[in-house]
C-alpha positions in Angstrom: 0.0 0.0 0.0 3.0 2.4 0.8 4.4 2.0 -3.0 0.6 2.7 -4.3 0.9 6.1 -2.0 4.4 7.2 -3.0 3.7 6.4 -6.8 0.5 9.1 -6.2 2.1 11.5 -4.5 4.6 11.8 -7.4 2.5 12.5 -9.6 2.5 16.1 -11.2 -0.5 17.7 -10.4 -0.4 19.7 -14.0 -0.6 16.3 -15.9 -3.3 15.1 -13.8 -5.3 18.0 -14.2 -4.8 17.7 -18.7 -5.6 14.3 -18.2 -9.1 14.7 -16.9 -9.8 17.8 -19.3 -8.8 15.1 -22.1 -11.4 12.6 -20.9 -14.1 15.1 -20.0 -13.7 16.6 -23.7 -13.5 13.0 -25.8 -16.8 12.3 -23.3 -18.6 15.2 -24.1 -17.3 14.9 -28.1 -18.6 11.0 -27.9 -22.2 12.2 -26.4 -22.4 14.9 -28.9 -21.8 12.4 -31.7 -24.3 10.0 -30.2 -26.8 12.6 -29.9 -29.9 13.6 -32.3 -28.8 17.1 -33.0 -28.4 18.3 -36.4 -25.0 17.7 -38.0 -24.2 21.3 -38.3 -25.0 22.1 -34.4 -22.8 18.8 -33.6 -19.8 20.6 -35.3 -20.2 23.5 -33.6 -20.5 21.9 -30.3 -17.2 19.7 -30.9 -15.1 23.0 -31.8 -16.2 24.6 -28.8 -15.2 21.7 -26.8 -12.0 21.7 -28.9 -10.9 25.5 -28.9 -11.9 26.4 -25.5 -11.6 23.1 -23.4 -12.5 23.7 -19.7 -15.7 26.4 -21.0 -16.2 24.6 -23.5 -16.9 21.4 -21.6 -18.9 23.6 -19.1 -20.6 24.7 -21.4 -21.5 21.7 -23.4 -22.7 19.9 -20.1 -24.7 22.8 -19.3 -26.4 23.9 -22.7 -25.5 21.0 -24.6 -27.7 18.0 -26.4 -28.7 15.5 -23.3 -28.4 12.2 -24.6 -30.2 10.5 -21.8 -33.1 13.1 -22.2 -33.9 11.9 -25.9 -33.6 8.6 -25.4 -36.5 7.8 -22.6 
């Protein structure tokens, strides 16, 4: 358990931090693909994601196409 706590406390808190904006945004790009929206409002949502990544993401989960809303 010690070498499981050393190995995290060595990580760099910078790569860690781009790591999770990486998965949020390829999450948020996967649901936007998945979704019913028009083509042309998918690529705009997936640039926004892209050029700004922490808004954008915000944003996206905020005013974004809900997946689990359309599918019920």
């Amino acid at each position: 358990m010690n070498a499981v706590l050393d190995w995290a406390a060595a990580l760099d808190p910078r790569l860690v931090l781009l790591s999770l904006i990486g998965v949020l945004n390829l999450w948020a790009t996967g649901v936007t693909a998945l979704s019913r929206a028009p083509t042309r409002e998918k690529m705009l949502w997936v640039a926004v994601i892209f050029l700004c990544p922490i808004v954008g993401s915000v944003l996206w989960f905020v005013f974004g196409p809900k997946l689990w809303a359309e599918r019920r």
